[in-house]
N, C-alpha and C positions, 0 to 999 in steps of 0.2 A: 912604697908598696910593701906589704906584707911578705915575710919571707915566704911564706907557703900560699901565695898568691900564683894563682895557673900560668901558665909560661903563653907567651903573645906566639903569634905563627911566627913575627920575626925572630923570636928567642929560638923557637922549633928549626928556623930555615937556619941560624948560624949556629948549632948545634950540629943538624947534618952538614954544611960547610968545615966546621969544625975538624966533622969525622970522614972530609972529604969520602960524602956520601954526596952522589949527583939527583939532583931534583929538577923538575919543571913545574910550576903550578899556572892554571888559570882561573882567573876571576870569572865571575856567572853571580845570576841571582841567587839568595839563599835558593835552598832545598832543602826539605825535609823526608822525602820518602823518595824510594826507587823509583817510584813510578814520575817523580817530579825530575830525576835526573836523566830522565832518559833521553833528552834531546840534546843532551852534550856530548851523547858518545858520537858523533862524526867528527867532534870537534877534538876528543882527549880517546886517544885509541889505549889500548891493554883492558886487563880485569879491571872492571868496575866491583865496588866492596859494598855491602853489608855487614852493620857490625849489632851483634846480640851482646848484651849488657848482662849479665846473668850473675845467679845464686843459688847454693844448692842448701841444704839442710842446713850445715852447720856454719850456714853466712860464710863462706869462702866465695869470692867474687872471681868472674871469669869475663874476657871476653872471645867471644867469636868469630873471626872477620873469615866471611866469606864472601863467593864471588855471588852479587847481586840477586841471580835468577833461583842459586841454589836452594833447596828445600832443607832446615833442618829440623828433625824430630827432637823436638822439646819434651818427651818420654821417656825419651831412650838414649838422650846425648849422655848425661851423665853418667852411662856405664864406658863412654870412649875416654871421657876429660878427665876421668879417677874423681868426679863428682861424688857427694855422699847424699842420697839421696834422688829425686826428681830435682829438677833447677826451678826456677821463678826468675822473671827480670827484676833486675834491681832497682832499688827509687833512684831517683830521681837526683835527692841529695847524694845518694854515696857515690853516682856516677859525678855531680860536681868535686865532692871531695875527692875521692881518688885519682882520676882521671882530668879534670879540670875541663870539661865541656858537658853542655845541657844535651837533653833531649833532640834529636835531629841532626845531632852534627860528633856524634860518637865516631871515634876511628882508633887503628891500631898505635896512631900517631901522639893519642894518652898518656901512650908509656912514659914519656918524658912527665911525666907529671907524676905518674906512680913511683915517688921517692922510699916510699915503706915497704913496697912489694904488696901491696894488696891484692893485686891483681895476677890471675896466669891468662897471659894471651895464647890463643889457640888461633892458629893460623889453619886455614882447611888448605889438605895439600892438593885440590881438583885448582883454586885460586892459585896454588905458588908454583904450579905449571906455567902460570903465564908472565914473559918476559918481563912485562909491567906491571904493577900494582896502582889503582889510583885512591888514594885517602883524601878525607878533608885534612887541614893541617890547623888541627883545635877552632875550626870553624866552617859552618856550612856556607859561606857565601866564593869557597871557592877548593880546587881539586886538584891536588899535588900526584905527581906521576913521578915512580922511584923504584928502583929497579927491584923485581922480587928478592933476589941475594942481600940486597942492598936494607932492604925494609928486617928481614932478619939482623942483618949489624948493626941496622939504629937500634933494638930492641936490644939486643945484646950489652950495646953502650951505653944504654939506658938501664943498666942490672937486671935484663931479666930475660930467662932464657924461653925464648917462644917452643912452645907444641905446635909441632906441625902434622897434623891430623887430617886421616878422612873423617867431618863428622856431619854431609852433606848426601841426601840420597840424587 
């Protein structure tokens, strides 16, 4: 396997084992949008997440995880995230390179993949109110539940220090 080959969810789960960080995941059919996960929430309680893949003027890459339902102004975000410029989502490619998962199955759970620092995660803080956080764990076919404190020290351990932002109306 290539060194800079994206890291398996098992690589991700003995990573956070590692940093005896506590996880629960469960398996479901893929999903790709909100509105497709929504019949798992009886089944996995806490924030469910939303994740914006973004870019502002000067190609600096960002993401945004927020809670599900939240509304963010993609006008006006990047005067909270010290963006330059309006933002744009990113292709396609630079979410598999940096982040190491496609379309549909974006999480804050990436970081482990963001070796370079490409990336600043912005964590919205209406989401890290809630005791739980649930991510995909580098894929949509199922939804890891980690404690919000917790989700901050895998990123931390992963080199990169999370914003934690209101950037949600």
């Amino acid at each position: 396997m290539p060194e800079n080959a994206p890291k398996t969810r098992e690589e991700l789960f003995a990573f956070l084992d590692g940093h005896g960080i506590a996880h629960k995941t469960v398996d479901h059919a893929p999903v790709f949008t909100v509105a497709e996960s929504v019949a798992l929430r009886d089944e996995i309680p806490g924030g469910h997440t939303k994740n914006l893949f973004i870019k502002d003027k000067k190609d600096r890459y960002f993401l945004l995880t927020v809670e599900e339902n939240a509304e963010v102004d993609l006008k006006q975000v990047h005067n909270l995230i010290g963006g330059s410029g309006r933002v744009s989502f990113g292709r396609a490619e630079k979410l598999m390179e940096y982040l190491g998962v496609i379309p549909g199955a974006v999480t804050a759970f990436g970081a482990i993949n963001d070796t370079a620092g490409n990336v600043t995660f912005v964590l919205d803080a209406d989401l890290m109110r809630e005791e739980i956080v649930n991510c995909h764990p580098l894929s949509n076919d199922a939804t890891t539940s980690i404690a919000s404190s917790d989700l901050i020290r895998f990123m931390e351990a992963t080199g990169h220090k999370p914003l934690v932002l209101k950037v949600t109306s």
